[in-house]
NUVOKOL-678016 format. One record per residue (C-alpha): residue number from 1; residue in three letters; x, y, z. Coordinates in steps of 0.25 Angstrom, whole numbers, padded with zeros to 4 digits. Layout:
nr, rest, x, y, z
NUM, ALA, X, Y, Z;
...
This chain:
nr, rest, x, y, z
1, UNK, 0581, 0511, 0224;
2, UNK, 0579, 0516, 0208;
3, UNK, 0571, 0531, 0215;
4, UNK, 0580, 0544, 0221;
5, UNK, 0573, 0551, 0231;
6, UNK, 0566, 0565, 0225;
7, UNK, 0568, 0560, 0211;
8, UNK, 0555, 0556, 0203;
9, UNK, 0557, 0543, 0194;
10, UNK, 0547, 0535, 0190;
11, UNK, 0542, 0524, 0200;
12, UNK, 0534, 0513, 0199;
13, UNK, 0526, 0511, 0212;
14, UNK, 0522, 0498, 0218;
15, UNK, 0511, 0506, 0226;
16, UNK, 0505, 0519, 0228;
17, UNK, 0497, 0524, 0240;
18, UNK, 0494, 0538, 0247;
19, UNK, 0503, 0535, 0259;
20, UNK, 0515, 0528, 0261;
21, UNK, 0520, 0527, 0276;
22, UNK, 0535, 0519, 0278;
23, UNK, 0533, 0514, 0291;
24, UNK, 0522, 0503, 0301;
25, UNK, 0524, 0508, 0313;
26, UNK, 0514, 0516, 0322;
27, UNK, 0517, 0530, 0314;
28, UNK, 0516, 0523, 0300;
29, UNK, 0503, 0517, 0304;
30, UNK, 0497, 0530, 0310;
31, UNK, 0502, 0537, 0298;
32, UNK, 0495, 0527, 0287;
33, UNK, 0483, 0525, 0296;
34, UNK, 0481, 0540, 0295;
35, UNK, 0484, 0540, 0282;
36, UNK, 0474, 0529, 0278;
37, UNK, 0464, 0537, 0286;
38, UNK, 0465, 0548, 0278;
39, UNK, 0462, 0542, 0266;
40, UNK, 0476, 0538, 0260;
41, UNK, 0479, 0525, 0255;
42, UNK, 0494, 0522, 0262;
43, UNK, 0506, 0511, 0260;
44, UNK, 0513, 0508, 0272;
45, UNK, 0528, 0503, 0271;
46, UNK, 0535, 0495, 0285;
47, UNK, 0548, 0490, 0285;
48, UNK, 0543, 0476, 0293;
49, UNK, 0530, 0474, 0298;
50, UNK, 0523, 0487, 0304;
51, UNK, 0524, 0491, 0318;
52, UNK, 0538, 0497, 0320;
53, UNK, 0542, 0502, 0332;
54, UNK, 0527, 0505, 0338;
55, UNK, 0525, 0489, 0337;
56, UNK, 0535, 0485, 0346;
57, UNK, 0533, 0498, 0358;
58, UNK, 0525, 0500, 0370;
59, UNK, 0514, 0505, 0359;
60, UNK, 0514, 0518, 0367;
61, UNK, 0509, 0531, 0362;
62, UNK, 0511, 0540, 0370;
63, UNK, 0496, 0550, 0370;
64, UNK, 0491, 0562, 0380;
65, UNK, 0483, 0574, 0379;
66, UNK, 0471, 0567, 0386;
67, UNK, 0468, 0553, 0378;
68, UNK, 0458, 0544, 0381;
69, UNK, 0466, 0532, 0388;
70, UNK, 0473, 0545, 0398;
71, UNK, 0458, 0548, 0401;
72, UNK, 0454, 0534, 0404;
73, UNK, 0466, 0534, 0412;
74, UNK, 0462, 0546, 0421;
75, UNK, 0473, 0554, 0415;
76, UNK, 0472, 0569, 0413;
77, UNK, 0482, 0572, 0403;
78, UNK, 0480, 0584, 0392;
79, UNK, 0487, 0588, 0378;
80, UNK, 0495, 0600, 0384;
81, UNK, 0499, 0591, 0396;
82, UNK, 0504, 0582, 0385;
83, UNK, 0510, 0594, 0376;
84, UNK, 0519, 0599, 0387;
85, UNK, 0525, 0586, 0391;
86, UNK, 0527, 0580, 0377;
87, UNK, 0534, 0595, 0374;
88, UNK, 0544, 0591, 0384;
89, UNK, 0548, 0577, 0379;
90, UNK, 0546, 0583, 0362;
91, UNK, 0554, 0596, 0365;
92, UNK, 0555, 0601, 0350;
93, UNK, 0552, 0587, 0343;
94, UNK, 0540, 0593, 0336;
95, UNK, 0533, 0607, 0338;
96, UNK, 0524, 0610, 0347;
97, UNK, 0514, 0609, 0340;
98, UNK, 0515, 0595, 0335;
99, UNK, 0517, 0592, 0348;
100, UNK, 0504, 0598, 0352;
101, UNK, 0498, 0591, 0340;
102, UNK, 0503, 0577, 0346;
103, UNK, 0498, 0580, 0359;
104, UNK, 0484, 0585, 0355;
105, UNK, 0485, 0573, 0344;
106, UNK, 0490, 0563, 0355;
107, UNK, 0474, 0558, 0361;
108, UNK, 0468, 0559, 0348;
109, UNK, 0479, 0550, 0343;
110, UNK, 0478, 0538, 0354;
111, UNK, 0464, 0538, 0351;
112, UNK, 0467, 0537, 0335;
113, UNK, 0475, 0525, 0339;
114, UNK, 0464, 0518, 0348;
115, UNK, 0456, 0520, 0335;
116, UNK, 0467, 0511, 0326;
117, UNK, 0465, 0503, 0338;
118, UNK, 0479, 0506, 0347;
119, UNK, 0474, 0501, 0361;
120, UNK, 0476, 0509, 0372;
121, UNK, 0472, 0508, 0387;
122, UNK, 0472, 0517, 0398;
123, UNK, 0478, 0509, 0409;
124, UNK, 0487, 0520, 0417;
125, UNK, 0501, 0515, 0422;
126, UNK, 0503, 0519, 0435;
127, UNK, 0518, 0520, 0436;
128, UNK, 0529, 0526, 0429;
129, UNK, 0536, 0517, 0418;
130, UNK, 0541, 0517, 0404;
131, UNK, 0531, 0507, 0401;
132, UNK, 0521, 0499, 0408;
133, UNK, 0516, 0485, 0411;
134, UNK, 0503, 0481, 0402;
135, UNK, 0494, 0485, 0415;
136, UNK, 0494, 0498, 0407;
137, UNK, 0495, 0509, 0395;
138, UNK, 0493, 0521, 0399;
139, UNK, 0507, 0529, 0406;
140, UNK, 0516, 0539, 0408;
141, UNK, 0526, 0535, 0396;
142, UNK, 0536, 0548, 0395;
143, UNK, 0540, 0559, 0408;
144, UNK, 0526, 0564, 0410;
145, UNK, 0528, 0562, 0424;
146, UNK, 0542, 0565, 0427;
147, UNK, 0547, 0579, 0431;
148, UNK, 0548, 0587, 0426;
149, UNK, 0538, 0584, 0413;
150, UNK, 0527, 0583, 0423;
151, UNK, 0531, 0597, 0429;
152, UNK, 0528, 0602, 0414;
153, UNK, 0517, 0593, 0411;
154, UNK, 0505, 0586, 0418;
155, UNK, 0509, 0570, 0417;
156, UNK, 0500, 0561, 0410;
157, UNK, 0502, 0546, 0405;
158, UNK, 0503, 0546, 0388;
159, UNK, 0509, 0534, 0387;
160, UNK, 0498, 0526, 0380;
161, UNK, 0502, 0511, 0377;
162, UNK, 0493, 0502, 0368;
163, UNK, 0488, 0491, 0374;
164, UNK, 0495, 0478, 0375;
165, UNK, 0505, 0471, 0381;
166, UNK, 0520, 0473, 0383;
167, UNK, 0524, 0485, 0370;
168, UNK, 0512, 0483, 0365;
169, UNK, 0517, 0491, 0352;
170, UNK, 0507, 0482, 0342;
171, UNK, 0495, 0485, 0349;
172, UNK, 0497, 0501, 0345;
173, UNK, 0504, 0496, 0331;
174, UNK, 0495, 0484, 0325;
175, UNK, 0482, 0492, 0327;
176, UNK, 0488, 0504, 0319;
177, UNK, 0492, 0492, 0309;
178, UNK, 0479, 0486, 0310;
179, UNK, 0473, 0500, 0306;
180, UNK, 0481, 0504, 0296;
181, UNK, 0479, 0488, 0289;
182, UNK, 0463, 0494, 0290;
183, UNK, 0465, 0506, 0282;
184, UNK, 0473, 0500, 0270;
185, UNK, 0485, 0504, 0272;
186, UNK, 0496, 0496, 0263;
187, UNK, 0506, 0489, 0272;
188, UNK, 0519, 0487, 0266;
189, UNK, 0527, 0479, 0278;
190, UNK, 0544, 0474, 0276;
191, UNK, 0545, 0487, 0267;
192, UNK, 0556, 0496, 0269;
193, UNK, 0557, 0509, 0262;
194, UNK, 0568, 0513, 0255;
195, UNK, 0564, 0525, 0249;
196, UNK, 0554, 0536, 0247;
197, UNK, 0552, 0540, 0233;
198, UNK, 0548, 0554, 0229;
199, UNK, 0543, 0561, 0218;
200, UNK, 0553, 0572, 0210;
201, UNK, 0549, 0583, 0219;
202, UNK, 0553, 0576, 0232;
203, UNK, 0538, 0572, 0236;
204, UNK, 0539, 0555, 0242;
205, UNK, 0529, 0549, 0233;
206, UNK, 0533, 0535, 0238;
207, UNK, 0543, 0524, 0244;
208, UNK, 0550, 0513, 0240;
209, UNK, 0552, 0502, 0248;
210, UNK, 0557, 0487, 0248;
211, UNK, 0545, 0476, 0252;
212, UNK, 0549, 0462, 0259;
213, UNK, 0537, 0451, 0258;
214, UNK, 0537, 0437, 0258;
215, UNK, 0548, 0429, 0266;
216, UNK, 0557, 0442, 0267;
217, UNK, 0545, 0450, 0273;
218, UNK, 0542, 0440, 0282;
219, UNK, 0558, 0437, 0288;
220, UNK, 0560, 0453, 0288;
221, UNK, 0550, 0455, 0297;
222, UNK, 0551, 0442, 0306;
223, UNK, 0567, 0448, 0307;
224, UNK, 0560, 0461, 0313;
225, UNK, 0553, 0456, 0323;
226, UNK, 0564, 0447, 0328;
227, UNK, 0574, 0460, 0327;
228, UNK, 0564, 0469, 0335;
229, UNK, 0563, 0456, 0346;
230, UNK, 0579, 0455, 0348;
231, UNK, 0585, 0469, 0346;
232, UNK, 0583, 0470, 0362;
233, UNK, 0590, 0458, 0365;
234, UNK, 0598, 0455, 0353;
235, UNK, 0600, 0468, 0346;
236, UNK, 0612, 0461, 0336;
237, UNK, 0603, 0451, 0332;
238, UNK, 0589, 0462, 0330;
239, UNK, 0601, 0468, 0321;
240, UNK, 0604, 0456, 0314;
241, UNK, 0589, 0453, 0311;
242, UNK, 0587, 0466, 0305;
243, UNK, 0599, 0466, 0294;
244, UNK, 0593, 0453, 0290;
245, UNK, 0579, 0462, 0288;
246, UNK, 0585, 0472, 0281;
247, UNK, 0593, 0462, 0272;
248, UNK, 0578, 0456, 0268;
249, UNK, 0574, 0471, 0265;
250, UNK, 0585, 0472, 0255;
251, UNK, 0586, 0458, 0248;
252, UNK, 0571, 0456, 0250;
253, UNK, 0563, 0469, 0247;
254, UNK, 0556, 0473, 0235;
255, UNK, 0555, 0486, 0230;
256, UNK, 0542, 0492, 0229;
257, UNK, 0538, 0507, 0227;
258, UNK, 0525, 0514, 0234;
259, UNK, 0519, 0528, 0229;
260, UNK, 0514, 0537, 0239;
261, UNK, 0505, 0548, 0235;
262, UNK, 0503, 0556, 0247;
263, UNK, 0517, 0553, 0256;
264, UNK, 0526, 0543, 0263;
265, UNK, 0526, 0542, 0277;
266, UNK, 0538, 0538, 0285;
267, UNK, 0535, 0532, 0298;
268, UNK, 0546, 0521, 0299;
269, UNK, 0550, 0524, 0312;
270, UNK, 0563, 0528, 0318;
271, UNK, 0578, 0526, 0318;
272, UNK, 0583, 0518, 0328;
273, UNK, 0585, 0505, 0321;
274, UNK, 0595, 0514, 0311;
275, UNK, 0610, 0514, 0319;
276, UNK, 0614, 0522, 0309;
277, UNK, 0607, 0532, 0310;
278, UNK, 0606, 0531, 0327;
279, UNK, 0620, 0533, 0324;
280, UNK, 0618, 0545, 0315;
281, UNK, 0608, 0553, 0323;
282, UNK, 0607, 0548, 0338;
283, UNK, 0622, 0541, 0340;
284, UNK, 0622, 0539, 0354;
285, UNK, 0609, 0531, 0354;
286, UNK, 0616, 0521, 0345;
287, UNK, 0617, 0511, 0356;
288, UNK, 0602, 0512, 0359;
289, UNK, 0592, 0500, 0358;
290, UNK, 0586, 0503, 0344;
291, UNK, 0570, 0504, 0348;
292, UNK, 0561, 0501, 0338;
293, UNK, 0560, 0491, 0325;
294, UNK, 0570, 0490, 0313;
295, UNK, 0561, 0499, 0306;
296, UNK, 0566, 0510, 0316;
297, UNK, 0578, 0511, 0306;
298, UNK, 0575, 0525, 0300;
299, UNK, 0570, 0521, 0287;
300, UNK, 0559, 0533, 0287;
301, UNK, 0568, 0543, 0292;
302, UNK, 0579, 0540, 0283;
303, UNK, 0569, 0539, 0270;
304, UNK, 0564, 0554, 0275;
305, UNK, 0579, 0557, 0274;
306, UNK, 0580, 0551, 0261;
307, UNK, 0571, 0562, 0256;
308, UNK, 0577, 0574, 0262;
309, UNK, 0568, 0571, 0275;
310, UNK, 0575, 0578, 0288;
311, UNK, 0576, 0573, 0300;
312, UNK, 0577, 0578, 0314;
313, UNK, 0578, 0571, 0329;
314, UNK, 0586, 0560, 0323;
315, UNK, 0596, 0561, 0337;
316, UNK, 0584, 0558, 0347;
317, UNK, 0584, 0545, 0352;
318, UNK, 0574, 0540, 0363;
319, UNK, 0584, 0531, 0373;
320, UNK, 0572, 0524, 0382;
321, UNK, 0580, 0522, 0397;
322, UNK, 0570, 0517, 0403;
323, UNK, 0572, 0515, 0420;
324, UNK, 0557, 0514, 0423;
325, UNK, 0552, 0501, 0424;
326, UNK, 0556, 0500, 0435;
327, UNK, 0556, 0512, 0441;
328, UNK, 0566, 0509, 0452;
329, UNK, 0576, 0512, 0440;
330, UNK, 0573, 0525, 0440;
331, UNK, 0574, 0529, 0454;
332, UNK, 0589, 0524, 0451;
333, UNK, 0599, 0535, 0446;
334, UNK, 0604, 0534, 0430;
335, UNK, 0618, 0540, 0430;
336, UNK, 0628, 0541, 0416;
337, UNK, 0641, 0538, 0415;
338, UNK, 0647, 0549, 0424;
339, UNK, 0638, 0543, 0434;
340, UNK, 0629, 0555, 0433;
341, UNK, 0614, 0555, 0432;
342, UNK, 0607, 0560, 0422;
343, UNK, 0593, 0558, 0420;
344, UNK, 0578, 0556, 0428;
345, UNK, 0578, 0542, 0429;
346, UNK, 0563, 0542, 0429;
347, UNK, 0561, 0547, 0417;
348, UNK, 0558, 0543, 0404;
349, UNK, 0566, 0533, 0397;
350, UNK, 0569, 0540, 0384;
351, UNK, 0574, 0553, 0393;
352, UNK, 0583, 0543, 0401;
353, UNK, 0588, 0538, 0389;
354, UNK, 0590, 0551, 0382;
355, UNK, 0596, 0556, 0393;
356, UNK, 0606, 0544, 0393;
357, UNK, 0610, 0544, 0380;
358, UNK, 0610, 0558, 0375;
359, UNK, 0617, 0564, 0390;
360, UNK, 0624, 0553, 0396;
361, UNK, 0628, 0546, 0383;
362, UNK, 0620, 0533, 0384;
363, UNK, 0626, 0529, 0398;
364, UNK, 0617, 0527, 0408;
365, UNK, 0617, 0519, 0423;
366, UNK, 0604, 0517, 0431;
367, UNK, 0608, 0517, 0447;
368, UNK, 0599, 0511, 0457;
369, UNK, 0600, 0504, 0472;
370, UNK, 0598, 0491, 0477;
371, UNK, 0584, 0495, 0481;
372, UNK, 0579, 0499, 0467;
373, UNK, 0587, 0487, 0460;
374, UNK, 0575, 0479, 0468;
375, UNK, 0566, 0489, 0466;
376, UNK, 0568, 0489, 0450;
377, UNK, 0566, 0473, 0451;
378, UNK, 0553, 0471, 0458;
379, UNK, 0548, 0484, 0448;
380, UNK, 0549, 0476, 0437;
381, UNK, 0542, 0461, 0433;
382, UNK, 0530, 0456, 0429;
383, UNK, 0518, 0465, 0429;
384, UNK, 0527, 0479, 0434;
385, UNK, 0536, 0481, 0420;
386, UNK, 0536, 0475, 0405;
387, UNK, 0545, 0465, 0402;
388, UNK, 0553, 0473, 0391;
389, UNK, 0556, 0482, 0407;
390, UNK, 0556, 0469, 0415;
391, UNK, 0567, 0463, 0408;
392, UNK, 0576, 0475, 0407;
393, UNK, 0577, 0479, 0419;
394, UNK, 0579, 0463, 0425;
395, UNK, 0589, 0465, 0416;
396, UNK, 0596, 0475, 0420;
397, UNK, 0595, 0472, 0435;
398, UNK, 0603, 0460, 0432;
399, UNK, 0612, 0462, 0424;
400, UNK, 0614, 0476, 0423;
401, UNK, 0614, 0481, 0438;
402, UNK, 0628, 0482, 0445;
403, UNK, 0628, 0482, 0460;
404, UNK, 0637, 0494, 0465;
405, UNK, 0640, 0494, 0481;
406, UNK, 0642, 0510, 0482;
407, UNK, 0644, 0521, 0474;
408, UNK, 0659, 0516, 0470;
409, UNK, 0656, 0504, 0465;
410, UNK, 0643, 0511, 0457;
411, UNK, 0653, 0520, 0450;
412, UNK, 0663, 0511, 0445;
413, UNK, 0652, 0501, 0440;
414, UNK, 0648, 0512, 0433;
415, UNK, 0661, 0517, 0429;
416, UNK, 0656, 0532, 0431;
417, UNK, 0664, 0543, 0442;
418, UNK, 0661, 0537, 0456;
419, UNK, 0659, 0553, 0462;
420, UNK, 0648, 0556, 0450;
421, UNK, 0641, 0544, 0453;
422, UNK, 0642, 0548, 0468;
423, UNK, 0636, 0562, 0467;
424, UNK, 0625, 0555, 0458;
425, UNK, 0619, 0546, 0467;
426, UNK, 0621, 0555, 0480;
427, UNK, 0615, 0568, 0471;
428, UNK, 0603, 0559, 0469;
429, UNK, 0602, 0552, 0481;
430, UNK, 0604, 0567, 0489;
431, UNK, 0591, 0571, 0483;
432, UNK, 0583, 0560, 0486;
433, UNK, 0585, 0561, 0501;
434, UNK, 0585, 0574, 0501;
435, UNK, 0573, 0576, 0494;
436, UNK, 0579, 0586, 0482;
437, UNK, 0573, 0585, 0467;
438, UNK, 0581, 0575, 0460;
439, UNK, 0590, 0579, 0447;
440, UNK, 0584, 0574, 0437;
441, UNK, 0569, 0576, 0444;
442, UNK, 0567, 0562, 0447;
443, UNK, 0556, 0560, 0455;
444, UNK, 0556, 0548, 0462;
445, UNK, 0572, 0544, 0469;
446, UNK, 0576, 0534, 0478;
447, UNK, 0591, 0535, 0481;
448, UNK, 0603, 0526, 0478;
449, UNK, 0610, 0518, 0490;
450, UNK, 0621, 0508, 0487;
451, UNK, 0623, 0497, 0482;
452, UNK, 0619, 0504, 0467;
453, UNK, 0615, 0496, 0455;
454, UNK, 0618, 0502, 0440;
455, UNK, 0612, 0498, 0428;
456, UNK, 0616, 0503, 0414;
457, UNK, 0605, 0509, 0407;
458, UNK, 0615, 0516, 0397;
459, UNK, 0611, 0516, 0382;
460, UNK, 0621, 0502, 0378;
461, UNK, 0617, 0496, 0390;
462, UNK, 0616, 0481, 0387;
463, UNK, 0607, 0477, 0397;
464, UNK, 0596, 0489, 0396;
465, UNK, 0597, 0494, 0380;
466, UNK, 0595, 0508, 0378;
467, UNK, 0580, 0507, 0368;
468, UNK, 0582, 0520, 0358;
469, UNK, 0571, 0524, 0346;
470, UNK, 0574, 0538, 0337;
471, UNK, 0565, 0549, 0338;
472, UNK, 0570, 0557, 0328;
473, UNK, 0567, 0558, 0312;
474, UNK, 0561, 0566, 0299;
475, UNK, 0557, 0579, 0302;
476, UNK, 0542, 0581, 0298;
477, UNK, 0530, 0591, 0296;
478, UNK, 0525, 0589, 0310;
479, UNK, 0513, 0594, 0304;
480, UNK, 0512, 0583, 0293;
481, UNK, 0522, 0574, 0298;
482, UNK, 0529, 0578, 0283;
483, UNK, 0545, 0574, 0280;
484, UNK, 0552, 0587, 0282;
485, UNK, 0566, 0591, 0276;
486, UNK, 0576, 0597, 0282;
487, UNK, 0573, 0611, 0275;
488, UNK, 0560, 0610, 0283;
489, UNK, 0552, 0606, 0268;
490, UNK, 0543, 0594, 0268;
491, UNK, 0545, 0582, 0260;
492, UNK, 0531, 0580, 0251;
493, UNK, 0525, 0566, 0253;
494, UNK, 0533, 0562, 0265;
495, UNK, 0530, 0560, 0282;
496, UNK, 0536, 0555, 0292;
497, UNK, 0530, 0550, 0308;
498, UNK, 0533, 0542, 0318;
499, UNK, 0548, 0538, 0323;
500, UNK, 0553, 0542, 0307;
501, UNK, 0548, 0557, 0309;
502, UNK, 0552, 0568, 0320;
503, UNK, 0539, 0569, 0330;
504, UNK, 0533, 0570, 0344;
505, UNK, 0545, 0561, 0350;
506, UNK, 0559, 0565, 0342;
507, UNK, 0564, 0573, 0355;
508, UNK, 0560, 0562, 0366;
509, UNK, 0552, 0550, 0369;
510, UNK, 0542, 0547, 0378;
511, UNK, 0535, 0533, 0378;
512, UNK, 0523, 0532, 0367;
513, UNK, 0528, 0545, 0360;
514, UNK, 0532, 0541, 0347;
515, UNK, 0520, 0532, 0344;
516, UNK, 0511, 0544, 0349;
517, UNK, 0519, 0551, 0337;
518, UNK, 0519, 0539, 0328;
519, UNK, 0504, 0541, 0328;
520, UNK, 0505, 0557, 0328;
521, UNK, 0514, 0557, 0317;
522, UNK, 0510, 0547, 0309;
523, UNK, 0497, 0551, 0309;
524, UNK, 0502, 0564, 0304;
525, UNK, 0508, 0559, 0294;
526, UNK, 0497, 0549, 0287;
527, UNK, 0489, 0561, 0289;
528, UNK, 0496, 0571, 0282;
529, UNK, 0502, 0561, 0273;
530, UNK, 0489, 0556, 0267;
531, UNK, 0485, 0572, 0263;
532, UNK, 0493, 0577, 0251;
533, UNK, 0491, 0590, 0257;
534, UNK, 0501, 0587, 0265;
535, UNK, 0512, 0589, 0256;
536, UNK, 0513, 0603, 0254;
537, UNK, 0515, 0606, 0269;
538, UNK, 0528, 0613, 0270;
539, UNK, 0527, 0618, 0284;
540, UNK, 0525, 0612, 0297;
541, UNK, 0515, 0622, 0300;
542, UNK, 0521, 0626, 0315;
């Protein structure tokens, strides 16, 4: 590129508009539709097609505080209710009163998405599972339940999915698509940024970016879409298809240049799909299942970097482990490689997983008995699980499930201290018969007899890969969603939201949070970006 970032030169822009947001996913499409709604004309610029990692989920947002699908439901939930759970899973990922704000925001915002036509319904799921069939969308989708959150705050399901079958992802993202195609918005798809231009006094005034059409456009999205098919199953060949999409960015892209008169938005998404930096900031979730599309590769993040943008969070990783479905699993006992155990088997996946990696250094073994191997079978199949739980889980019952006659043989298979291993199982099958709490507050036990059956759930297991998404990225105005540098100033004329800035969901995951903060952030942003006045904020206001 001919520009250096903060130098002025003079540049001959291909376009011009108010609002320029890097990124189709559900945050870029929140922020330009709100943009747009506020009177700005806006440009958006997607490395493939639109959608991005909301396209391909469960489409679920996770909402509270009273919405209107919880009241058709018969489910009494309130904001403070809401606000003291979330503050558990947040911690200090955002102030409190952003998180107040989200909560208070959180109802008003599934109705904003009913109005872009984002269906919902109000079927309640009457058991506890990381996901459900399509009998229903409405369910406990984080810990709400489980000691001791619901000793601190009165449970209530939030996990909204949008209605449709399966991950039904596009039936949140293509009517946010649909909308933002109503309002004008300028899509510029098989785009990447390579650069954000600013004006002699630091302000972005613009990007510059390489455009695919034609027969390139056409091969580096149908690449894509075959990458994001195999990566589960054939992960060397997902990799190989996207070298030979990046190879089309660079032979193939022309260079075009767009002005933007009130601010850039960054909304690419995260980092996961960027091994280098896993491996800079959250190493030992580098054996993880990347989550997400190739777009997840840190492109906003690392141009907020580019112009003195900080970043913070950059270490959290959300591991999903899940056990449940079935939920015979997770009356089993998860033990690490000293044969200890560590964790509430019950709980959500993402604290499983964290607890795994980040304390027990990936390793992870689920036990169980003869009695919940059956059990685990007949939980699952057609009409009780989806097939994306289905199939893991046959799987691993299968092929990954050795038969241990006693406590010996368990430890050896293993290859963990046959006395630890002991004192685990009898320690917790001790409590059970004898009607003691459990160690890690699990509520519902059954005890272990021989012969055992372990499974490896650890996080390079070959049979059950470990899915990982980053949580961290720029540090922002949580008031205006504004880039901040790491002296504490603001960068004029640039945002971030979604997966590309820190929010609601940088500390720990909970089903349906980060779209929720897609749409709280990247309203924000479009919002804030779209008023000029914007710009001379210089404190969050807190």
């Amino acid at each position: 590129m001919d520009e250096c970032p903060g130098v002025r030169v003079n540049i001959n822009w291909d376009d011009e508009t108010d609002v320029v947001v890097v990124g189709f996913g559900a945050a870029g499409a929140c922020a330009a539709i709100e943009a747009a709604s506020h009177g700005a004309s806006v440009a958006i610029v997607e490395r493939f097609s639109g959608g991005g990692a909301t396209a391909i989920s469960g489409g679920v947002v996770y909402a509270g505080g009273g919405t209107h699908i919880q009241r058709q439901a018969g489910i009494d939930d309130d904001v403070t209710a809401m606000n003291n759970y979330l503050r558990l899973e947040v911690e200090d990922a955002v102030s409190a009163a952003t998180l107040s704000r989200f909560c208070q925001d959180s109802a008003p915002n599934l109705l904003w998405l009913e109005e872009q036509g984002v269906p919902f319904e109000a079927s309640l799921c009457p058991v506890k599972t990381s996901y459900p069939t399509d009998d229903y969308f409405l369910y406990y989708s984080g810990n709400e339940s489980q000691a001791p959150y619901r000793d601190h705050a009165k449970p209530a399901p939030r996990g909204h999915r949008a209605k449709g079958r399966s991950l039904p992802g596009r039936s949140l993202f293509d009517p946010l698509r649909r909308r933002v195609q109503s309002l004008g918005v300028k899509v510029h798809c098989h785009s990447i940024v390579d650069q954000l231009l600013l004006t002699s006094n630091g302000r972005v005034e613009g990007v510059a970016y390489r455009n695919l059409t034609g027969a390139a456009a056409l091969t580096h999205g149908l690449l894509e879409k075959l990458a994001i098919k195999t990566v589960n199953y054939l992960p060397k060949m997902a990799k190989r298809l996207r070298r030979w999409s990046q190879n089309i960015e660079r032979r193939f892209g022309k260079t075009l240049r767009v002005k933007a008169r009130m601010g850039v938005i960054l909304a690419a998404g995260g980092f996961i799909y960027s091994r280098k930096m896993v491996t800079e900031y959250a190493p030992a979730y580098r054996r993880g299942m990347p989550l997400g599309t190739s777009g997840c590769a840190g492109l906003g993040i690392q141009l907020g970097q580019s112009v003195g943008g900080a970043v913070a969070s950059m270490n959290r990783v959300s591991a999903w482990r899940f056990l449940n479905p079935p939920s015979a699993f997770t009356h089993g006992v998860l033990v690490n490689g000293q044969g200890l155990r560590f964790v509430n088997e019950s709980l959500y996946g993402a604290h499983i997983g964290e607890a795994m990696v980040d304390d027990n250094g990936g390793k992870g073994i689920l036990i169980v008995d003869e009695t919940l191997k059956k059990l685990a079978r007949h939980q699952i199949g057609r009409k009780k699980t989806q097939w994306f739980q289905t199939a893991p889980t046959l799987l691993n019952l299968w092929f990954n499930c050795r038969r241990a006659r006693d406590i010996h043989q368990l430890a050896k298979n293993l290859d963990v201290p046959t006395q630890a291993l002991n004192e685990t199982l009898t320690e917790y099958n001790f409590a059970i018969q004898n009607g003691l709490p459990d160690a890690f507050a699990k509520q519902t036990r059954t005890p272990l007899k021989p012969p055992y059956y372990s499974i490896d759930c650890s996080i390079d297991s070959t049979m059950w890969p470990l899915p990982t998404l980053t949580l961290g990225g720029l540090v922002v105005c949580e008031e205006s969603g504004q880039v901040k540098r790491s002296d504490g100033s603001l960068i004029a004329g640039l945002y971030a939201a979604g997966r590309t800035a820190v929010g609601v969901c940088s500390r720990q995951y909970v089903s349906g949070l980060s779209i929720a903060d897609c749409v709280f952030s990247g309203r924000r942003a479009g919002r804030c970006a779209s008023v000029q006045s914007h710009q001379s904020i210089t404190t969050d206001g807190e």
